[in-house]
N, C-alpha and C positions, 0 to 999 in steps of 0.2 A: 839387229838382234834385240829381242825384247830385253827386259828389266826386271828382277824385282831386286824390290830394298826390302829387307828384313830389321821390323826393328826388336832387341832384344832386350831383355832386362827382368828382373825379378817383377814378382805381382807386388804394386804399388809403388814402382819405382819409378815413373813418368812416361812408364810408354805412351800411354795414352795421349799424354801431354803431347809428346815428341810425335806419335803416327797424326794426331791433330793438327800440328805444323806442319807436317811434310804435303797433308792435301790440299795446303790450303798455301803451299808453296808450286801446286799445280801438278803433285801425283795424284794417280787416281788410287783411291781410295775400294773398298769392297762395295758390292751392291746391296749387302742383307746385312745389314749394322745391327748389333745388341745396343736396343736405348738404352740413354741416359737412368739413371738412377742415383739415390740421395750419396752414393759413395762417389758416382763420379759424373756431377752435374750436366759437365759440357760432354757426355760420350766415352764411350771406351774404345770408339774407332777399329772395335773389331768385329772379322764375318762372325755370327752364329754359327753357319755351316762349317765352318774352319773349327770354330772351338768345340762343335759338339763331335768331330771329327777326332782332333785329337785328344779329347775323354772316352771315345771310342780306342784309343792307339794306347791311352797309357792302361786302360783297362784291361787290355788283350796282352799287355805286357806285365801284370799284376802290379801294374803303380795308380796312383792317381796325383789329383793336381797340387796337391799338397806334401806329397813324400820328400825325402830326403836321401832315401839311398841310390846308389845307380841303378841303372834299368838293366834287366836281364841281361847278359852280352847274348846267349842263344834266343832271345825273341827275334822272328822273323815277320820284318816289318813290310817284308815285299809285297802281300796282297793287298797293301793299301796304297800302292802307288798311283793303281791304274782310278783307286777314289780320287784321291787327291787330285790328280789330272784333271778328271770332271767337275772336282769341286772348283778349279783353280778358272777352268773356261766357262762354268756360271756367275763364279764371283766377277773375274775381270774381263772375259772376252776375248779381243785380240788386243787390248790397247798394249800401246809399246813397254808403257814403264807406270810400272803400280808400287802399295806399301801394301806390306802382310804383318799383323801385328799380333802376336798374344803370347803372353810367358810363358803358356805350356808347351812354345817351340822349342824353349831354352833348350831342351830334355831329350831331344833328341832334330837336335841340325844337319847332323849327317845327313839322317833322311830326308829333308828336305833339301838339301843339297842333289843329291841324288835324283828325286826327282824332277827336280827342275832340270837340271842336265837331258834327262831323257826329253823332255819335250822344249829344249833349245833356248831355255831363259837363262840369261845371264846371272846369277845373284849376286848380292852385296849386301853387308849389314852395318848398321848403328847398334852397340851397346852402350846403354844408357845408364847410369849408376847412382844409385841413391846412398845415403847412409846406412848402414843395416839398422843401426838403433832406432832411427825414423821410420824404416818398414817394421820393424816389430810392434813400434806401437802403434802403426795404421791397421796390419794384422789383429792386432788386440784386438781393437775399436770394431774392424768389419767383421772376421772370423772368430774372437774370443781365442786366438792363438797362445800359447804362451810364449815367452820370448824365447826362452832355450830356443824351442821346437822353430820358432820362425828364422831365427837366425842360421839354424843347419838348413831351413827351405833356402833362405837368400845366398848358401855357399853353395848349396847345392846347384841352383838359376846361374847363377853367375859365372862359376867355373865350367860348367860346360858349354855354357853359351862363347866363353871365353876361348876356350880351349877352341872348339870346333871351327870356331871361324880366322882361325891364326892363315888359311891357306886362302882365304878370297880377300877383296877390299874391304875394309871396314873402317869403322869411325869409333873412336870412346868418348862419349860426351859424359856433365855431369847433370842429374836434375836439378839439382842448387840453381846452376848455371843457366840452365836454360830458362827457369823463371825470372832471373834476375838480368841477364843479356842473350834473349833467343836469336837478336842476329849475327852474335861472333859464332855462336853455336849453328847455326844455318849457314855463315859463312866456311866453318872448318867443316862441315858433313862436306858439301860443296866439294871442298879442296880436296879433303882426304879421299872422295870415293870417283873426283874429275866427272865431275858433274856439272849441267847447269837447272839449273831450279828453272821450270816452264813459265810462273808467275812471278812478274814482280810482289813481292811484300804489299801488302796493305797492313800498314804498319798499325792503324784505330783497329780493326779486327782480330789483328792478331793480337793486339795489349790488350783488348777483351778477352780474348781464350785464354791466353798465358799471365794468367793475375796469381801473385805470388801467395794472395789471402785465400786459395784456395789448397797450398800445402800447411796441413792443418798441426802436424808435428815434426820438428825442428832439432834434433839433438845437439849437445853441447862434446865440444873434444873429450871430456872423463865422463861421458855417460852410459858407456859400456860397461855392462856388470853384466858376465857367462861364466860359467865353470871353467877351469882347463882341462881340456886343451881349446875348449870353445872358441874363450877367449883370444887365443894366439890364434888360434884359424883365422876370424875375424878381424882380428887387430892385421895380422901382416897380410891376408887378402884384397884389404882396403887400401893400405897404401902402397899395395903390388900394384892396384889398378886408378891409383893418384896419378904414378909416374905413367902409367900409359896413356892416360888423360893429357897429362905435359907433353907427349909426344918426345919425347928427350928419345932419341937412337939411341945414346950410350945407356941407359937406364931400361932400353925394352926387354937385353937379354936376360937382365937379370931378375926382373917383373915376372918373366916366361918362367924361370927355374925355381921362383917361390910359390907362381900361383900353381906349377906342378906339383911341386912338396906337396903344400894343404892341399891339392886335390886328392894328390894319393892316400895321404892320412883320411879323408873326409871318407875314400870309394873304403878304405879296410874298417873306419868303423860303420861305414851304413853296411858293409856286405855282415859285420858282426852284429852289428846290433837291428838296425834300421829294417831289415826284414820282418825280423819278428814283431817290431815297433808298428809295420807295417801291419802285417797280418792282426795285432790287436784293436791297431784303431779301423783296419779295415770290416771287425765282427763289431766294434766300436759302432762304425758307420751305419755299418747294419742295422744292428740295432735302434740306431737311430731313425736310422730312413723307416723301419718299421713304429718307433715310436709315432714320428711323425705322419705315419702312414695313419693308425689308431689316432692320432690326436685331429687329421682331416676330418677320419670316418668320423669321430664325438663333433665336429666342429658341424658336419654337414647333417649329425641327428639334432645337433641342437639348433641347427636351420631349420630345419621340419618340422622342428617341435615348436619354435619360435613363429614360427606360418602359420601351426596348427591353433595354436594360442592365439594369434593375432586374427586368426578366421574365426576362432569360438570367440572371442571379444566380440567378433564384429555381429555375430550372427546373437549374441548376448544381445548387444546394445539394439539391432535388432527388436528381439524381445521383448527387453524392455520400452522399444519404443511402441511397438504392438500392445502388448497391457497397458502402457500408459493411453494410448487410443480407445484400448475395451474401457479401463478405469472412465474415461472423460465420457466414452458412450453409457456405460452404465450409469454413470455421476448424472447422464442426460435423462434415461430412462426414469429413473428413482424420482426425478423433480416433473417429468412426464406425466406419472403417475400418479403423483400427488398433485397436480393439475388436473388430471384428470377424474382424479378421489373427487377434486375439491368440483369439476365441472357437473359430475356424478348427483353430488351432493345439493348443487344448485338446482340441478335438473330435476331431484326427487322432490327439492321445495314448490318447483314450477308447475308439475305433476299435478300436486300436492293444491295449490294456487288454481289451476285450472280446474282439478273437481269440484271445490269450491264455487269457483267463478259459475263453471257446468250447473252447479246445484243452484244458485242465483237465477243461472237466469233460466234453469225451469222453472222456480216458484215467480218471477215474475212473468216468462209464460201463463204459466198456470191462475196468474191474478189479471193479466191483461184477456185472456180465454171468459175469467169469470163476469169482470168487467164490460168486457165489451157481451156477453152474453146479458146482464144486466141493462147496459145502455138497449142492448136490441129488442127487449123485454118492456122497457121504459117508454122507447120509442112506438112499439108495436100497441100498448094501451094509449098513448097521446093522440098515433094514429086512427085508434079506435074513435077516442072520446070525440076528437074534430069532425069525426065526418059522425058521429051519431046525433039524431033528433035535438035531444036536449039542449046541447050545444050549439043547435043552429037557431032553437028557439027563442033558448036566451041570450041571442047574439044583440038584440037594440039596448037589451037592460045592461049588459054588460058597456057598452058606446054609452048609456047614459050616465052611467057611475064613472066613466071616466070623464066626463065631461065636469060634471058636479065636483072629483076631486080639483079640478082644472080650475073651477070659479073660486073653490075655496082657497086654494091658496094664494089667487090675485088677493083676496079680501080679507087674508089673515095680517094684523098689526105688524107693524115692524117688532122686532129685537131690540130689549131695550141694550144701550151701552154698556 
């Protein structure tokens, strides 16, 4: 016959701890775990589907996971048997023997009793027990609890968890204990439920998980300050369930008849008060979850706006990198132009040079024209003179006056010194 172990305990009172040991003492474990987070580093070893389940179940029954009065006695929890069923053969399967963990079972065991029965699993449970003054102020710290209120949650967890499981096997351990010796504590689950643990210990792995530096608040014997009857709730509660812890037989009956008193005083003031405690913090919630709801929508306009900004920066910068390129083109042109004023400028000199030079050299045209019209003029009479009479007549007297210059200068004196 299959198995499960249930293990039970107020929120922040070691379950996690404790469902952590157990898979790692070789139960199996769920298949859809809620990670880790900064409240509880190493896991919280429980299915999502299980807990988004029974937030489904306390809601149908007008509670949720934080109330403190009992749950309707007329809610009818039967059409969630045939879920759980389903939820129980996706989380586990067929394996033989598993751990189901989460405080919101405290609240109602019956029904999980029940239904395990229908579909042929044995159950058995570990109730785990922390200090109440130590869960109140872990509640502080993660929910902003106050402590009254957390402590009517931790009588609340506890006595029914307590109560309901008085008829199957069970175990009472402490969390103290289990951080400080988890194998006398693995060894009495063991005993108490006639069990054998599938794995041996790996005793370096498990002193990893089970580090005492991560129970973060520790109260002292007189750290209890409640109102009364708060107080006396909590005060004889705790060490109604010391002595169950001792396993003392002669101390269980009477453990049984005190932690029934405070429960019964606990169910007549939550059915008087705790209801409508309920119904306030549940328009409370409301409220809240609606704030919250407005403070997404502001947070996801102020995404949009913060995109939109950061696109018009970009398309800015953009911009100005665009003008800083016209700036640089234009800074080009201007010095362009003034190069070109200035090539303008040379150009109309050269212009200016060339008509000049043009005018040059038509008057020296015009003088090499006159000239050479001159020489043709010069030449054209010499031509004449040579071939005319005259010239050919007086051609010997000419030969003789050069002859005569010729003797005379053999015959002229020297130069005196």
């Amino acid at each position: 016959m299959r198995q499960a172990l249930l293990v039970l305990g107020m929120h922040r009172s070691g379950t996690s701890a404790l469902a952590g040991l157990i898979v790692r003492l070789g139960m199996h474990g769920p298949r859809t775990l809620i990670p880790p987070n900064e409240f509880n580093p190493l896991g919280y070893w429980e299915s999502e589907p299980i807990v988004q389940f029974h937030d489904r179940v306390l809601h149908a029954a007008g509670s949720s996971w934080d109330a403190w009065a009992p749950l309707d006695t007329s809610f009818d929890a039967g059409p969630f048997a045939s879920e759980l069923t389903r939820i129980l053969d996706a989380e586990f399967g067929s394996t033989p023997s598993f751990v189901v963990k989460d405080p919101r079972m405290c609240r109602f065991v019956p029904f999980w009793l029940g239904a395990l029965a229908e579909s042929g699993i044995t159950p058995s449970a570990i109730l785990i027990v922390r200090d109440p003054v130590d869960v109140s102020r872990s509640l502080a710290t993660r929910d902003r609890l106050a402590p009254e209120f957390s402590l009517l949650m931790w009588l609340r967890h506890t006595l029914d968890a307590e109560h309901a499981t008085r008829t199957i096997p069970r175990s009472v351990v402490s969390y103290r204990q289990l951080l400080t010796d988890w194998r006398s504590v693995a060894d009495r689950i063991a005993n108490d439920l006639r069990l054998t643990w599938p794995f041996a210990p790996d005793d370096a792995a498990i002193a990893q998980f089970l580090r005492p530096d991560l129970c973060h608040h520790a109260a002292g014997p007189g750290d209890l300050s409640a109102p009364p009857p708060l107080d006396r709730w909590v005060t004889e509660a705790r060490d109604a369930l010391d002595q169950l812890q001792r396993g003392a037989p002669a101390l269980t009956d009477g453990a049984f008849a005190v932690l029934d008193d405070v429960r019964r005083e606990l169910d007549a003031a939550g059915l008087a008060y705790g209801r409508t405690d309920e119904t306030v913090r549940a328009d409370l919630r409301i409220r809240l979850e609606q704030m919250d709801a407005d403070r997404r929508a502001m947070d996801a306009d102020r995404s949009r706006l913060d995109q939109q900004v950061t696109r018009l920066e970009g398309e800015n910068a953009q911009t100005r990198t665009r003008a800083e390129a016209a700036e640089r083109r234009a800074a080009g042109l201007e010095a362009a132009e003034r190069r070109a004023a200035g090539l303008e400028a040379v150009l109309a000199r050269a212009q200016q040079d060339a008509v000049s030079l043009q005018a040059q050299i038509e008057r020296l045209q015009r003088t090499e024209h006159e000239q050479s019209a001159e020489l043709a003029s010069t030449k054209h009479r010499v031509d004449a003179l040579l071939s005319s009479g005259s010239w050919r007549v007086t051609s010997p007297l000419r030969a003789l006056l050069r002859a005569v210059r010729s003797v005379a200068r053999r015959t002229d004196p020297p130069a005196a010194d």
